[in-house]
C-alpha positions as CSV (number, residue, x, y, z in Angstrom):
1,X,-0.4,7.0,-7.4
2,X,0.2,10.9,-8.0
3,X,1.6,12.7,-5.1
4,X,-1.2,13.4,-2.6
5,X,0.4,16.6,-0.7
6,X,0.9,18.5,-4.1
7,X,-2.3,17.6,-5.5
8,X,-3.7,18.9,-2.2
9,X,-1.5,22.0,-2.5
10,X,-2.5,22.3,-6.2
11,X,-6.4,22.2,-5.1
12,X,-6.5,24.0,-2.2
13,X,-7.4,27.2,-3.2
14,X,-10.7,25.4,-5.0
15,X,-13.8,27.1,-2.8
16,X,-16.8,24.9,-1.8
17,X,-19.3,24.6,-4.4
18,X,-22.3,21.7,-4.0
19,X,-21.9,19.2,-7.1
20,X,-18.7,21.1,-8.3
21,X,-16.1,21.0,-5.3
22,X,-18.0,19.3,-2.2
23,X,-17.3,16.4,-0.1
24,X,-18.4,13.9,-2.5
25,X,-16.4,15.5,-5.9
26,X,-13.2,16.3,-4.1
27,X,-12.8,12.4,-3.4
28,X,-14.2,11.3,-6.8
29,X,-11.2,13.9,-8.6
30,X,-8.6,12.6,-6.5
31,X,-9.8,8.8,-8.1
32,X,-9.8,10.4,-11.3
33,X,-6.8,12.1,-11.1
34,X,-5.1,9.0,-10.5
35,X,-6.5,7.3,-13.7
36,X,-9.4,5.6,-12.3
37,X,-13.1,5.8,-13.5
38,X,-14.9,8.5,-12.0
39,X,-16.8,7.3,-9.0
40,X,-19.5,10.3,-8.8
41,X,-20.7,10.0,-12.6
42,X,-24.2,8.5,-12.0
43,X,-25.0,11.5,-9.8
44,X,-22.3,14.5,-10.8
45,X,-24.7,17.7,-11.9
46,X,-27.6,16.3,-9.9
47,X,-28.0,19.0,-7.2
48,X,-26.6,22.4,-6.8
49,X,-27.1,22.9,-3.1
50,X,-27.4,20.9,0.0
51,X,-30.8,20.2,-0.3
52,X,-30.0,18.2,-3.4
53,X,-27.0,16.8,-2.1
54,X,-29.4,15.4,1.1
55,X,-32.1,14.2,-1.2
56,X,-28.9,11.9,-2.7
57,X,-27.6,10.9,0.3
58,X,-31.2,10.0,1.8
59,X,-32.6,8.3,-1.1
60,X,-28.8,6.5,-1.1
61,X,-29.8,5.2,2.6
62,X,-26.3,6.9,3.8
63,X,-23.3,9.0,2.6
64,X,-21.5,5.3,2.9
65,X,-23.7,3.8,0.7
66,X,-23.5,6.3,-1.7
67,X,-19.9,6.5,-2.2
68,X,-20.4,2.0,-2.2
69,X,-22.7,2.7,-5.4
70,X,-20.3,4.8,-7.1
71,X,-17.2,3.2,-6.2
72,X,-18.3,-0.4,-6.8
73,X,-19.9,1.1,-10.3
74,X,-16.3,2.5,-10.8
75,X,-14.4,-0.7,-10.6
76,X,-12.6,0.8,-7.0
77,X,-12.2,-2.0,-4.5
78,X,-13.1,-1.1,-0.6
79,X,-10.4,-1.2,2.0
80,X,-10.0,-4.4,4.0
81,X,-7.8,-3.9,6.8
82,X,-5.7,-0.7,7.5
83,X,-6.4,2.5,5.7
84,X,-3.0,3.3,3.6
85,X,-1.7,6.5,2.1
86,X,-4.4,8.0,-0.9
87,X,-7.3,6.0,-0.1
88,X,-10.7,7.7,-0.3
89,X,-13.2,7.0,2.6
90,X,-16.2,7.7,4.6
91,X,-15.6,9.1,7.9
92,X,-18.1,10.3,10.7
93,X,-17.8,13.3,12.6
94,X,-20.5,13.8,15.3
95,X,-24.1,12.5,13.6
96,X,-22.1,13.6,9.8
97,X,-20.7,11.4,7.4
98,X,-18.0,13.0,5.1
99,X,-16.2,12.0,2.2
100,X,-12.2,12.4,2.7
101,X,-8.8,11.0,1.6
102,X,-6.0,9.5,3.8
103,X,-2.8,11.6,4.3
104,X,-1.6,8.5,6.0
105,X,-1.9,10.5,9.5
106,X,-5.0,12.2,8.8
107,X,-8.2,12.5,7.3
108,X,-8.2,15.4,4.7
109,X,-12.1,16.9,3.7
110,X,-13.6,19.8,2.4
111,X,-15.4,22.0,4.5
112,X,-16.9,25.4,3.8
113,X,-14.2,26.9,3.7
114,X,-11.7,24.9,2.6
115,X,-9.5,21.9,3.1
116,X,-9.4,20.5,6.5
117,X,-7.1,17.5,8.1
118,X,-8.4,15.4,10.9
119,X,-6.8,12.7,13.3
120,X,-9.9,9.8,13.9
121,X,-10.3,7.0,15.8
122,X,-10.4,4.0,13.4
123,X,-13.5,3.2,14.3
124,X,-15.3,6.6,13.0
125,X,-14.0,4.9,9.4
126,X,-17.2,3.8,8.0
127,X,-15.6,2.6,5.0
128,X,-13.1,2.9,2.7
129,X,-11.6,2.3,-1.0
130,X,-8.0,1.6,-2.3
131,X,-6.8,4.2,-4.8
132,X,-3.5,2.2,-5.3
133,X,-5.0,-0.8,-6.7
């Protein structure tokens, strides 16, 4: 696995942008960057804005079951047990799912603004997938 804090260095400057640099493309690059398959390729250039991106997620049934499609499509195992360092999840925040990566003490995602780094209760993890193998 490449190093997580300076790929996170090297990408956080990257603005917000639906389908380019969201919460669902910023996971999928990290798998990709790490030489796996990408996970977002059945539905990457498929919306432009959040109304897209909600007509995915609702058709999906969830954000979760999204990201199950594409990771399961992309050969990416889900986490059983404890999250480790570098794996990609699903996390909830209030009535939102969100697509993030592990630090190994937080939860990094992309907001509108930027990268953002959260400290969850394991339970909020509604699933996750080993980048690590």
């Amino acid at each position: 696995m490449i190093d997580l804090g300076a790929w996170l260095l090297a990408n956080g400057s990257r603005r917000h942008e639906h389908g380019v640099w969201d919460c669902c493309s910023f996971p999928a690059q990290w798998a990709m960057d790490n030489g796996l398959p990408d996970p977002m390729a059945h539905w990457r250039g498929a919306y432009s804005d959040s109304d897209g991106a909600r007509a995915l997620i609702r058709d999906a049934g969830s954000l979760t079951q999204l990201f199950r499609c594409g990771m399961e499509a992309a050969g990416i195992a889900e986490r059983r047990g404890d999250v480790r360092q570098g794996d990609i999840g699903v996390i909830r925040i209030g009535d939102e799912e969100a697509g993030a990566i592990f630090t190994g003490k937080r939860w990094a995602l992309l907001a509108n603004r930027g990268f953002v780094a959260t400290s969850i209760e394991p339970e909020l993890v509604a699933a996750a997938w080993c980048i690590d193998g």
